[in-house]
C-alpha positions in Angstrom: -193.0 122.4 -163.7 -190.4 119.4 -163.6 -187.1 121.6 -164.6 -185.7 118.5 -166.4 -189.2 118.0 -168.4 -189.0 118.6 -172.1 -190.2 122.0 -173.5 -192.3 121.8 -177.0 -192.0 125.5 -178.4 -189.0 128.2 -179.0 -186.6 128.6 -176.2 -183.8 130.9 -176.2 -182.0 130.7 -173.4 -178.3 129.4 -173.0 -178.9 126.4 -170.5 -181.0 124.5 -172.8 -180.2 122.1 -175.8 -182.4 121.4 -179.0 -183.3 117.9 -179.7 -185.3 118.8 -183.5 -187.6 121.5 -184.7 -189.6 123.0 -181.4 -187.9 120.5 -178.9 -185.9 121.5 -176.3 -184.1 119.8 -173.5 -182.8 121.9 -170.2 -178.9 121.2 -170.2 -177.6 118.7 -167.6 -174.2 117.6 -166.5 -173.0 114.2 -165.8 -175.5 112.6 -167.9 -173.8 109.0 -170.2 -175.1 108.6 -173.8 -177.6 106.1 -172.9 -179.5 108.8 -170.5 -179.6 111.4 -173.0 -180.8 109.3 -175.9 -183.7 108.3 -173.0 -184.4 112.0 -172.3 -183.8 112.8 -176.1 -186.7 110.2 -177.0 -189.3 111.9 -174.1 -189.1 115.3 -175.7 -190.0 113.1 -179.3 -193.3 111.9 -177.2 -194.2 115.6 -177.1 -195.4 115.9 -180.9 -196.1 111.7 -181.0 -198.9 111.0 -181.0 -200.7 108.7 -177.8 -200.4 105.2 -179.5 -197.1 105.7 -180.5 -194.5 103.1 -180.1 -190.8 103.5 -180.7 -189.2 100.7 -183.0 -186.5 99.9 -185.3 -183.0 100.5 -183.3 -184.2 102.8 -181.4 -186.7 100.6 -179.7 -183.8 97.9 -180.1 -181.4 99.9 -177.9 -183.7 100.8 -175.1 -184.2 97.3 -174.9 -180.2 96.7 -174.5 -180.3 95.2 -177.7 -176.6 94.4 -179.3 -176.8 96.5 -182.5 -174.7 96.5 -185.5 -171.9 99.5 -186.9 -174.8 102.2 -186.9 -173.9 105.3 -188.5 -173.0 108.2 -186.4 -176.5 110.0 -187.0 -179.1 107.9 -186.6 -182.9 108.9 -186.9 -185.4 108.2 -184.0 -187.5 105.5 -185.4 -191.6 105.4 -184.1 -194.5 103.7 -185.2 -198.0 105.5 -185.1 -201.7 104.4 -185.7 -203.8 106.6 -188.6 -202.8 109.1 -190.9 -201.1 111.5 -188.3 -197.2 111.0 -188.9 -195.2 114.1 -187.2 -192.6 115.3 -189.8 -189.5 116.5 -188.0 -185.6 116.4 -188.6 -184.0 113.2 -187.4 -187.7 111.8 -186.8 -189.3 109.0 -188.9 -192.6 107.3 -188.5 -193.9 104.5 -189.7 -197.7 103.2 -189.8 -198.9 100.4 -187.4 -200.7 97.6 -188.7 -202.7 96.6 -185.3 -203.5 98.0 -182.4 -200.1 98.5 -180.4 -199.3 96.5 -177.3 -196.5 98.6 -176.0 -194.1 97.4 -173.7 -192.4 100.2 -171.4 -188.9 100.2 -171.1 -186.9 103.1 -169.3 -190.6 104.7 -169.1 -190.8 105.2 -172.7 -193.3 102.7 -175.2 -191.5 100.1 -177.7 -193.0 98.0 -179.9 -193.5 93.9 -179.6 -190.1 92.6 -180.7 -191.1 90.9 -183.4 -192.3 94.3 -185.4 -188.8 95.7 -184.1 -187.1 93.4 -186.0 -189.5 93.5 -189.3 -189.1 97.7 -189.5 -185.1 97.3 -189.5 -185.8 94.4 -192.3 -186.5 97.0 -194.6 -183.7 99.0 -194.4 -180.9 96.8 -192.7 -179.3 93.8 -194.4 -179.3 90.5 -193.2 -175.4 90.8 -191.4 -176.9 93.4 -189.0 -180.4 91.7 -188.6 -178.4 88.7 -187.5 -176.5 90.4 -185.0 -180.0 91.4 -183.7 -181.8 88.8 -183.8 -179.0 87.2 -182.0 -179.4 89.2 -178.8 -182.6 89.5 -178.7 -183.0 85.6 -178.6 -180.1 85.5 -175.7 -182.0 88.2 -173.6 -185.7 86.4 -174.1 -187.2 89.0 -175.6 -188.0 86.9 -179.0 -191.5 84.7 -178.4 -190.7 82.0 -181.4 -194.6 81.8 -181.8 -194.9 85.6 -182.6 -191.8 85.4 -185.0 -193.4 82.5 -187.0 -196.4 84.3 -187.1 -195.0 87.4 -188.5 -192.7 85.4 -191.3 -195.9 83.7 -192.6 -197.0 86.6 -193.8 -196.0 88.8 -196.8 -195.3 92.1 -195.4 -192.2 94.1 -196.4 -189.3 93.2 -195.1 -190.1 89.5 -194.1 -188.5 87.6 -196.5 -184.8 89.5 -195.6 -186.2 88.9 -192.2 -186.8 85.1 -193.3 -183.5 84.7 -194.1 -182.0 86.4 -191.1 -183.5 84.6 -188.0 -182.9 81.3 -190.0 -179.5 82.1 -189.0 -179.3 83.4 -185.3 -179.0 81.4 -182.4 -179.3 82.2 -179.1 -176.3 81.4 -177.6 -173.7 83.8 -179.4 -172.5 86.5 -176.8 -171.0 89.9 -178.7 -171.5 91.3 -182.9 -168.3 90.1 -183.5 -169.2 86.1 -182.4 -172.2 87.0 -184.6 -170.1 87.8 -187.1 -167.1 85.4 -186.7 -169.8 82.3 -186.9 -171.5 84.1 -190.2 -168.5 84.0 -192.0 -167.6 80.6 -191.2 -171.3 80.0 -192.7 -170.4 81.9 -195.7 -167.6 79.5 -196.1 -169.5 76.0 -195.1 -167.9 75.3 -192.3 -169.9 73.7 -189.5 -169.1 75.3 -186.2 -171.3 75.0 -182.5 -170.9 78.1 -180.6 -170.3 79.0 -176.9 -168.9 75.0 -176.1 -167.8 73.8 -172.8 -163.9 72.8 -173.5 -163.1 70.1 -171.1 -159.4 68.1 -170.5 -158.9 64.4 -170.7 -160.1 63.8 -167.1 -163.5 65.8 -167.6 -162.5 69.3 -165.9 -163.7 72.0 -167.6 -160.9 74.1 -169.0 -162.6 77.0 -170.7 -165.6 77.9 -173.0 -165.1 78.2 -176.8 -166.8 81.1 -179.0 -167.0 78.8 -181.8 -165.7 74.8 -182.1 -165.5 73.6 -185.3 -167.3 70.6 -186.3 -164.9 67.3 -186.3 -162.1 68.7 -185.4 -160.8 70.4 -181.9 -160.0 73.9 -183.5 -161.3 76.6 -181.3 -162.3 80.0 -183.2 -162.9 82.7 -181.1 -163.2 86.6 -182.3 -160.4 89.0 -180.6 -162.4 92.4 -180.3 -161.0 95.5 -178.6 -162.1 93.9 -174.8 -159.2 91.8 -175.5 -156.7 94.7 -175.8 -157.2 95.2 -171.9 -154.7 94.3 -169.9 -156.5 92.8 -167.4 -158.0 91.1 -170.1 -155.3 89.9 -172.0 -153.5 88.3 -168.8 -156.8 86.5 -168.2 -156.7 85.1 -171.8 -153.4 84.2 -171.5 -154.0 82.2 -167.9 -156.8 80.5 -170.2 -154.9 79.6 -172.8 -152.1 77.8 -170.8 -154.8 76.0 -169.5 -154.9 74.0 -172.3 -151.5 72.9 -172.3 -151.5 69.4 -173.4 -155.2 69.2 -174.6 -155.6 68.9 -178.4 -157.7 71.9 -178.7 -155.7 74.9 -181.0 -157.0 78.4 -180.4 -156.9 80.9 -183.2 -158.2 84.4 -182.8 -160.0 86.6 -185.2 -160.2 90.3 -185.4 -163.0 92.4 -187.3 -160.5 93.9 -189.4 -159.5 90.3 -190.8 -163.5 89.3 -191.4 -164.1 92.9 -193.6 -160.9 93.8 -194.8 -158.8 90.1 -195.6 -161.6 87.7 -195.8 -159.6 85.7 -198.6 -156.5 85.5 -196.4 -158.9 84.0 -194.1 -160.4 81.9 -196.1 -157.3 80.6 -197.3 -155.8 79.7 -193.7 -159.0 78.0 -193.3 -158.9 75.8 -196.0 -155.4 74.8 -195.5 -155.6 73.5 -191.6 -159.4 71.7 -192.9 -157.0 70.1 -196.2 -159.9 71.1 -198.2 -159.6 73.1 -201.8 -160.5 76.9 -202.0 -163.4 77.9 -203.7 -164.0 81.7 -204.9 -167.8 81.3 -204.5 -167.7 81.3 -200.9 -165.6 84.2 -200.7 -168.7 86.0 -202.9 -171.3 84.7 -201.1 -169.6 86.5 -197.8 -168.6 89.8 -199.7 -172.3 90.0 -201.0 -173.5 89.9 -197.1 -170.8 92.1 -196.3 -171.7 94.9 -198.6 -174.7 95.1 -198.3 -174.7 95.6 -194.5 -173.8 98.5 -192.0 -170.2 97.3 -192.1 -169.4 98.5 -195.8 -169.6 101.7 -197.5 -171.9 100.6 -200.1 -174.3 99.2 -197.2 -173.9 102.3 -195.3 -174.4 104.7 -198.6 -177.9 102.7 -199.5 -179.2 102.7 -195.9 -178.6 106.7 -195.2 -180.2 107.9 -198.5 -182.9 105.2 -197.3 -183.3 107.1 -194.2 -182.9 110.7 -195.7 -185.8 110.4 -198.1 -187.9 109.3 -195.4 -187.0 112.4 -193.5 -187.3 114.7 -196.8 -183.8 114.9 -197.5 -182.4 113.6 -201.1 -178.9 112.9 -201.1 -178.1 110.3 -204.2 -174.3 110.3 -204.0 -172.9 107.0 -204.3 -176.1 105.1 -205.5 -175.0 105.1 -209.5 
């Protein structure tokens, strides 16, 4: 027997691990995140049933997904044909509405994008599904023919799914672009992502997360990569690149999008001379709380999940 194969049954020795109820994993050093969540979900194939596809964010981050602020216990998310749904701890299933046409990735069976996307519809709001949706178009793995097929119909979760992927684009490169270019949505400013900055004479100085429209601001979102020091030098080399262009770089962090939005959304307003409106800052608090990023979001999504599992929890759902 393969010594690092997964064991269904009681074990009770000290060199193993338990994945849920009756799973068990032998214990191996060395091993990152990513390979234990790939061994974790081959022990889950053990009381899954032969059709079964993974989906949801699980199936999203074995496809190398970008995924929004998950929780720090997640369920395993699968999708099975017929009545015969496995009930475990940290397990959920959910029933397939065709016959699956798995795609293997790491060795393990996930589910046509597409249905990925319309399982985290249900639960997710459209902030994270964005973020999503975004990555999944950069990496290819979105067929735009299978997604209108989907949102034409009226299954759950497709009009939040509707909404969402009438707002990605392919060509944002991290959550926090994602983010960055949703609040400057929220707040009606036109902006063009990922834009080649060039100088007067045509060379090409630089790249810009976002450029907004008319003008030659440059809006780019400062996450923690940009706390390196290697990193930091390289931005400043960039930046005094443009010496003597007209563009004006201003960085955002996710702490100023979540936590200061109006602040934001005053400095924005004043370099566009434009007069502030208090809708717009609603319209991106709305998104906002009900995603992953806020409490509320988080609250409504993890009851979500426990109920599935068989677990009640409704504090902080009054």
């Amino acid at each position: 027997m393969d010594d690092d194969a997964p064991i269904r049954g009681e074990v009770r020795v000290a060199d193993y691990r338990r994945v849920s109820h009756g799973l068990f994993l032998r214990l191996r050093d060395g091993l990152g995140d990513d390979e234990e969540f790939r061994r974790d979900l081959a022990a889950y194939l053990l009381v899954l049933p032969a059709d079964a596809v993974f989906t949801h964010v699980t199936a999203a981050r074995l496809l190398g997904w970008r995924l929004p602020q998950l929780p720090e216990q997640v369920p395993v998310f699968a999708a099975v044909q017929g009545d015969r749904r496995p009930r475990r701890p940290g397990l959920i299933c959910s029933r397939l509405v065709r016959e699956p046409e798995p795609r293997i990735m790491h060795g393990l069976p996930v589910d046509a994008a597409e249905e990925i996307l319309l399982r985290a519809a249900r639960d997710l709001g459209i902030l994270d599904l964005v973020i999503m949706i975004d990555s999944a178009l950069e990496l290819g793995h979105l067929a735009p023919a299978a997604m209108e097929r989907l949102l034409e119909t009226r299954r759950p979760g497709v009009a939040r799914l509707r909404a969402a992927y009438g707002l990605a684009t392919e060509r944002c490169e991290s959550a926090g672009e994602t983010l960055l270019r949703l609040f400057h949505d929220a707040m009606e400013i036109a902006v063009r992502p990922q834009v080649e900055l060039r100088d007067g004479s045509g060379r090409l100085i630089g790249r810009a997360d976002l450029l907004v429209g008319g003008t030659t601001f440059v809006h780019e979102y400062d996450g923690a990569g940009h706390r390196d020091k290697l990193q930091h030098r390289a931005d400043l080399r960039r930046e005094r690149g443009w010496t003597g262009t007209p563009y004006v770089r201003r960085g955002f962090t996710l702490d100023d999008l979540l936590n200061h939005p109006g602040v934001v959304m005053h400095e924005l307003d004043r370099a566009l001379g434009r007069p502030h409106l208090v809708s717009r800052l609603r319209v991106w608090r709305r998104m906002v709380d009900n995603s992953l990023y806020a409490e509320p979001g988080r609250a409504r999504v993890m009851n979500r999940w426990r109920r599935h599992m068989g677990v009640v929890d409704w504090a902080g759902t009054a």
